[in-house]
N, C-alpha and C positions, 0 to 999 in steps of 0.2 A: 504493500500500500504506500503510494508516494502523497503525502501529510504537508499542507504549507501552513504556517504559524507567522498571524500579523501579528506586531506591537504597536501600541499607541503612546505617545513620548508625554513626559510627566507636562511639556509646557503647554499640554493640548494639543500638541499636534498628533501625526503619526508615524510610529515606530518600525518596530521588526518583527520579525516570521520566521516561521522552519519548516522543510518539507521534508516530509516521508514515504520510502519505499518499502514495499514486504516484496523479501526476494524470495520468488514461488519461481512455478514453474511458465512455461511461457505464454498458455495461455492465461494465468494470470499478470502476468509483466505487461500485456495488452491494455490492461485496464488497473492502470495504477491510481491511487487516489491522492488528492489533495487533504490537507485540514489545516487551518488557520486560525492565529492565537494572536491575542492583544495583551499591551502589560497593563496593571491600572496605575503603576507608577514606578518611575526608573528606580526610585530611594524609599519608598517603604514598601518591597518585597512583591506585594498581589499577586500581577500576574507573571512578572519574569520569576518570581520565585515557582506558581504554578507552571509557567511553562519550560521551568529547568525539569520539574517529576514528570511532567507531563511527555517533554521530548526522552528524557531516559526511560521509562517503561515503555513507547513505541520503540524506539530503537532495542533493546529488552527484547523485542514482540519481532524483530526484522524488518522494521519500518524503517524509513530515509526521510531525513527531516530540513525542510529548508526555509531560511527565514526570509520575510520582506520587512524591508527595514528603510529607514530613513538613509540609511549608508551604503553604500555599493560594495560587494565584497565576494568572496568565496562564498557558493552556496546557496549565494542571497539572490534576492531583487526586490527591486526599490517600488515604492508605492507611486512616484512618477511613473516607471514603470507599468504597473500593474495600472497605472489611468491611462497610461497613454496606449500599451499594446493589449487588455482585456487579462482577463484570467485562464492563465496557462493549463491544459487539457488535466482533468484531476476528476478525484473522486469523493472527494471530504472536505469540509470547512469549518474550521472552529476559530469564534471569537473572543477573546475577553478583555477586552481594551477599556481602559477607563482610567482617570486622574486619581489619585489616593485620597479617598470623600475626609478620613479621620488625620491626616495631617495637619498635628498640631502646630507648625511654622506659618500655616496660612490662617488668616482671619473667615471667617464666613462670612462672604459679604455678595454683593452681587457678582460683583468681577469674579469672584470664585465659582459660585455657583454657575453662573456660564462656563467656565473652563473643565467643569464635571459634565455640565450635558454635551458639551460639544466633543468631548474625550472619547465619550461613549457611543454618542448619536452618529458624529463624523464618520466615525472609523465603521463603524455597524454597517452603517448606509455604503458607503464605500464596495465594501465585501460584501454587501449582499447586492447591488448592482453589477458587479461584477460578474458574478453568479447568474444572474438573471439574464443580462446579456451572453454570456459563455455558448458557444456554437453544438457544447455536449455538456450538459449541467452537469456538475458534479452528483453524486448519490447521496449525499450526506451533507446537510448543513447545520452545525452545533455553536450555539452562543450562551458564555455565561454570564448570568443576571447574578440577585440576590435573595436572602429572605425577608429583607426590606420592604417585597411587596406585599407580604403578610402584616395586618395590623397589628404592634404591642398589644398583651393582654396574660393576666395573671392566671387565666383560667381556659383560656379557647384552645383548640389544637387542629391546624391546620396540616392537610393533605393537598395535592398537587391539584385536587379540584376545589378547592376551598377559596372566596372571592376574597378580591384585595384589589390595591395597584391605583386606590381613586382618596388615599384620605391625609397625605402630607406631600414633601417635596421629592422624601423621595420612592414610596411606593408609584406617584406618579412618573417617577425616572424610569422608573422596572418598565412600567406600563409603556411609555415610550421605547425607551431601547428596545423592548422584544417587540413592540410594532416595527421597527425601522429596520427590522433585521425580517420577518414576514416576509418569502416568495411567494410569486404569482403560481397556482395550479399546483401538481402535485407530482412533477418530475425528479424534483431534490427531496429526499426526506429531512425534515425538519427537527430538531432537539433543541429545547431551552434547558438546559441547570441550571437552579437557583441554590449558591452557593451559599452555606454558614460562615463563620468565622473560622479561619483554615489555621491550622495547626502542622507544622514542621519545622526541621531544623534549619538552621540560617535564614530566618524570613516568617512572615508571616504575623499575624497578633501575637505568637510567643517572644518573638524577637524585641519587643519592648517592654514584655513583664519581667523579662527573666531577673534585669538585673536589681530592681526593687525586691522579688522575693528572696533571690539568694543570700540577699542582707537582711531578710527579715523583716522587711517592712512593707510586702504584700498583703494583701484580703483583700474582698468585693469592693465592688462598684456599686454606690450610693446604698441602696436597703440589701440589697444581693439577691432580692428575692426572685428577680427577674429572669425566665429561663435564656439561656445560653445555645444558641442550637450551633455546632461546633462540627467539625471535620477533620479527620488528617489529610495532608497533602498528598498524601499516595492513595485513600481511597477517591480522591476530587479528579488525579490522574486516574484513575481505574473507571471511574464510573464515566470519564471522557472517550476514555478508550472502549469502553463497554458500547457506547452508545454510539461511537463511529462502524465497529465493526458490527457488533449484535444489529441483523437490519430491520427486526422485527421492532426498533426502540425507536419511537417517535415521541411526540406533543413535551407536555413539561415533566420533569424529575426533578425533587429536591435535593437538594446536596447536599444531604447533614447526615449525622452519625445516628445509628436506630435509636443510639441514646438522648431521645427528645429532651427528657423530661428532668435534664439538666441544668440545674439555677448558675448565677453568677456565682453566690458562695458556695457550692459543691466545688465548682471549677477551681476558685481560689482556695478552698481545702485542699483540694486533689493536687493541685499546682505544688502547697507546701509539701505537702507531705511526701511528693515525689523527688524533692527538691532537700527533703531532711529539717526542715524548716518551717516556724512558725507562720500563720496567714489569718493574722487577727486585727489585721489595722485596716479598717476601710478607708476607701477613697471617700471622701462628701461629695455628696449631690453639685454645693455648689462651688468646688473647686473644679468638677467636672465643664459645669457651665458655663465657669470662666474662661477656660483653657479654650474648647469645644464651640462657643455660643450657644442659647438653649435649644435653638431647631437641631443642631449637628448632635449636642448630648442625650438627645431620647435616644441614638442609635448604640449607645453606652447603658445608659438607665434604664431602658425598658428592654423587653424580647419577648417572643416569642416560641410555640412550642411546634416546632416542626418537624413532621413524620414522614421519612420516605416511602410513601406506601408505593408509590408505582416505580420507584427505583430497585424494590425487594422486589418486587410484582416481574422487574424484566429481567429477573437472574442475576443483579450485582451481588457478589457476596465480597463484605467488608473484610478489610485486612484489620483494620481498626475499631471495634462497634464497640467496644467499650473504653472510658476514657481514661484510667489509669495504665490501660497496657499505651495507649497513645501517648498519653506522657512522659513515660518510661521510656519510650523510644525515641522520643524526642529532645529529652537531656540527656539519655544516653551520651 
């Protein structure tokens, strides 16, 4: 399967990509597939961190990975490119491009806010015009959202048909971006994953807790009472790759761990404890709002309880489903 992987650059613009081969026999060399991947930010992790598991489990798997990028290089090709000569003969497309929303360096302001929809709307749009016009559509087109489209709520539990997407700024983002990513007809099959809070090494929301726990002065966010719905980076790569290859896997999949019904302070329990270490100092509500502003800090303070039922449903099985072997593997 030949796999292309776009990125989107942290200033808004866009980035880079990787393609993938599966080296079979020849009549599968006849029809190799594309898949294309976006980062949500060059410096806090997202998607280059997911599209570093993501391109080592395809290649893992015999896939050839190539990227589109802002820079001309081995491997590559550039998004002038890719506007100016169409999208290269392929069989897969994955996106996940977007600005880093919880970047605490940037203010929340409007100029920001622009710079998150246009990260995500741009580059989506881009790659899925591409596709559209392409003279043999690819088989496969994959874009990951969030669980952001799911309303906060201390009580509710959301499935991948469960409504959302119409009640802040940014379940309305979800809603956009997976329209703008939407083909005409039914020649590409279609997947949306709506990702949780990803978890791995070097990157990822671990990569800025670790060093306040290790000292001891982790625990929850604001009450803690708020579920957490969470992922490791290797089943987010698995269930990407699941859903390129597996062809029966269409409409939306959640991207969280079976383990829904996980609070902030379980998390920050589990964090210390894996860590040897106490986790009994919370963050405040309004240290969060400071830092955050208070529309960006609900996505901190509140969660959701999200259930992959149709990710179990299409045969992913987790590397990770429970979250102390995940953390364990991740300070490892």
């Amino acid at each position: 399967m030949r796999v292309l992987v776009g990125e989107g650059g942290q200033e808004g613009g866009v980035g880079g990509g990787r393609f993938v081969q599966r080296k079979h026999s020849q009549k599968l060399r006849a029809r190799r597939p594309f898949l294309r991947e976006g980062t949500v930010s060059r410096t806090g992790g997202g998607t280059g961190f997911i599209g570093t598991a993501l391109t080592q489990l395809l290649k893992a798997r015999g896939h050839e990975v190539t990227l589109v990028s802002r820079k001309p290089g081995a491997g590559r090709i550039t998004w002038d490119e890719l506007a100016t000569s169409g999208l290269p003969r392929c069989d897969a497309a994955v996106n996940l491009a977007g600005e880093n929303i919880l970047n605490p360096l940037r203010r929340w302001n409007e100029a920001f806010q622009k710079e998150v929809l246009s990260s995500r709307l741009e580059t989506t749009q881009m790659l899925a015009r591409a596709i559209a016009k392409a003279p043999q559509s690819p088989q496969v087109w994959v874009l990951v959202t969030g669980v952001a489209y799911y309303q906060p709520s201390l009580t509710a539990e959301y499935d991948e048909d469960s409504p959302g997407g119409d009640f802040d700024f940014f379940s309305n983002l979800v809603t956009k971006w997976e329209a703008a990513a939407r083909l005409p007809g039914d020649s590409t099959r279609q997947v949306v994953v709506r990702s949780g809070v990803v978890l791995g090494r070097g990157g990822g929301a671990i990569g800025h807790m670790l060093l306040p726990f290790r000292l001891g002065l982790g625990g929850p966010i604001g009450s803690g009472h708020q579920f957490f719905p969470w992922i490791h980076v290797r089943d987010l790569a698995g269930i990407l790759a699941h859903a390129l290859e597996a062809s029966h896997v269409q409409g939306v999949l959640n991207g969280v761990s079976p383990a829904s019904s996980t609070t902030n302070a379980e998390f920050a329990r589990a964090l210390g404890a894996a860590l040897g270490r106490p986790a009994l100092i919370p963050l405040p509500s309004t240290v969060v709002q400071a830092v955050f502003g208070r529309e960006r800090a609900v996505m901190l303070l509140e969660g959701q309880k999200v259930v992959p039922r149709r990710t179990l449903a299409a045969g992913y099985q987790y590397s990770f489903p429970e979250l102390a072997a995940a953390l364990k593997e991740v300070i490892a």
